[in-house]
C-alpha positions as CSV (number, residue, x, y, z in Angstrom):
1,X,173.6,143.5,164.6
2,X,175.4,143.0,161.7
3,X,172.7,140.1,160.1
4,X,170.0,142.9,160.6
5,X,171.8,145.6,158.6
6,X,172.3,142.8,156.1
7,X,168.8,141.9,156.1
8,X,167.8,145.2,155.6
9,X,170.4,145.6,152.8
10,X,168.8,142.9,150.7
11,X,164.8,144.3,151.5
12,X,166.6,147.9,150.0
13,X,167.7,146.6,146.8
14,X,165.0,144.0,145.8
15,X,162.4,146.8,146.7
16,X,164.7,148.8,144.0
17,X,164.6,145.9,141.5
18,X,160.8,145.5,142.0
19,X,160.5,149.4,141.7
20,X,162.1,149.2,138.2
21,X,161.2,146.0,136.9
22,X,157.4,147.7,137.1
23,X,158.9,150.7,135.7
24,X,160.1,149.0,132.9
25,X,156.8,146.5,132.2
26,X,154.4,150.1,132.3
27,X,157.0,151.7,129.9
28,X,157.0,148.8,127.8
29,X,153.3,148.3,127.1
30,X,152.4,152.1,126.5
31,X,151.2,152.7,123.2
32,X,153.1,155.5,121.6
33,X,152.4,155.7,117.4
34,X,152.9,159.6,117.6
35,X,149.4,160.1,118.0
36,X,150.1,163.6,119.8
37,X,153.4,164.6,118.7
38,X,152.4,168.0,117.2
39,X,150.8,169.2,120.5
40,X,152.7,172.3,121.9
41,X,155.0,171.6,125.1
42,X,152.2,173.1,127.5
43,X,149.8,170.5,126.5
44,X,152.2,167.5,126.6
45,X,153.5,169.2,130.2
46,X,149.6,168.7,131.0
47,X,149.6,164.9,129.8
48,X,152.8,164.0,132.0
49,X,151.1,165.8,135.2
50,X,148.3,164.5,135.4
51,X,147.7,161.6,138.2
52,X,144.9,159.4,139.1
53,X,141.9,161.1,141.0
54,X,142.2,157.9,143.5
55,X,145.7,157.1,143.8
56,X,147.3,160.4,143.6
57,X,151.0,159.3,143.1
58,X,149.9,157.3,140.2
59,X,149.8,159.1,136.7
60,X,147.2,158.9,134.3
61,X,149.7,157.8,132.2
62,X,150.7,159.8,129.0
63,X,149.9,160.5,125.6
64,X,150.0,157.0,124.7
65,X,147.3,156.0,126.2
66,X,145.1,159.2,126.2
67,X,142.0,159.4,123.9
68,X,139.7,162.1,122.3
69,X,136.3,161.6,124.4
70,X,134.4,164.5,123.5
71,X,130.7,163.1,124.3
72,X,129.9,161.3,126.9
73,X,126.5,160.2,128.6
74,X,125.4,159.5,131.7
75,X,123.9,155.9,132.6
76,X,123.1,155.1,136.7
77,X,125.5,156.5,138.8
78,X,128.1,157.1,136.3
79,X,129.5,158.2,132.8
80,X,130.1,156.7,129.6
81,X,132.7,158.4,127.8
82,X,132.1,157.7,124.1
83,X,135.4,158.1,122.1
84,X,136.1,160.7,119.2
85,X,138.8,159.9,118.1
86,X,140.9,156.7,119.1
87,X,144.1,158.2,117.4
88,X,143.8,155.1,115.1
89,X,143.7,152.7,118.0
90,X,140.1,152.9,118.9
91,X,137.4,152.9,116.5
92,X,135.4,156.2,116.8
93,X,132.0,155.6,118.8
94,X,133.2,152.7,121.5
95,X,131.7,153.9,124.8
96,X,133.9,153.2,127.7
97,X,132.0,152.9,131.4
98,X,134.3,155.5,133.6
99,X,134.1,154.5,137.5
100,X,133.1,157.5,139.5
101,X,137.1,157.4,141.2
102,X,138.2,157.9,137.9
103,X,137.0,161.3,137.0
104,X,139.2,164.3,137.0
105,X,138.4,167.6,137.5
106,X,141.2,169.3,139.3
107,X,143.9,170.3,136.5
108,X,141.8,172.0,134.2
109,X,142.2,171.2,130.5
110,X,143.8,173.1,127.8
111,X,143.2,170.5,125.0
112,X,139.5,171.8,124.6
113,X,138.8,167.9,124.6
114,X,137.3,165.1,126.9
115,X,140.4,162.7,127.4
116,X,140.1,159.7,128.7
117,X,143.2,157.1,129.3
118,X,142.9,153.9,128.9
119,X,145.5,150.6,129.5
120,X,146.2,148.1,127.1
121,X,144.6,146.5,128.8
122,X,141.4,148.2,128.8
123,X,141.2,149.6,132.5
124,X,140.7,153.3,132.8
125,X,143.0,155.2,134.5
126,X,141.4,158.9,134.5
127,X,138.9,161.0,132.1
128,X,138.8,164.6,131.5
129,X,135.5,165.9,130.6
130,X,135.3,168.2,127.4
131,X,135.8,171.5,127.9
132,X,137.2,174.4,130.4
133,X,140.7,175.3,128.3
């Protein structure tokens, strides 16, 4: 009886330690060069809500990795978000490929802009079309 609650004990905290050792990795490779620090709190509340269309829990991440996307086309089945302004990370123009999953259309948008976020490592996390402030 005892082993078990040991067992268990040890599955607790290295689930805790893997739980914030991913914490820390996604904190750490954000991009954050103040590209949206003169938004108003409402908008930057907006940013933080937001969380994938597919894995719900997840967030689309934050400012730092949220891009002006105000044009976007549709090719096949899906859209191609072409970027507006890449807040001086992406150069205006590059079209990003958005998987279907990825599109968000349930928390409005205030910004008056198509948003797209995007990883460091290129993978999109969610894009929200232009308009409906």
């Amino acid at each position: 009886m005892i082993r078990l609650d040991c067992t268990r004990g040890r599955a607790i905290v290295a689930a805790a330690l893997v739980g914030l050792t991913a914490w820390s990795i996604g904190r750490a490779i954000a991009r954050d060069n103040g590209q949206w620090e003169g938004n108003p709190p409402a908008i930057r509340e907006w940013f933080q809500s937001l969380k994938q269309p597919d894995h719900p829990r997840l967030s689309c991440c934050g400012e730092a990795d949220a891009f002006e996307a105000d044009q976007f086309v549709v090719e096949d089945d899906h859209y191609v978000a072409v970027i507006t302004d890449g807040k001086g990370v992406m150069a205006p123009g590059t079209r990003i490929p958005v998987p279907n999953s990825k599109l968000k259309w349930d928390k409005g948008n205030p910004t008056g802009h198509g948003i797209i976020f995007i990883g460091t490592d290129g993978k999109v996390f969610c894009y929200v079309v232009p308009g409906g402030v």
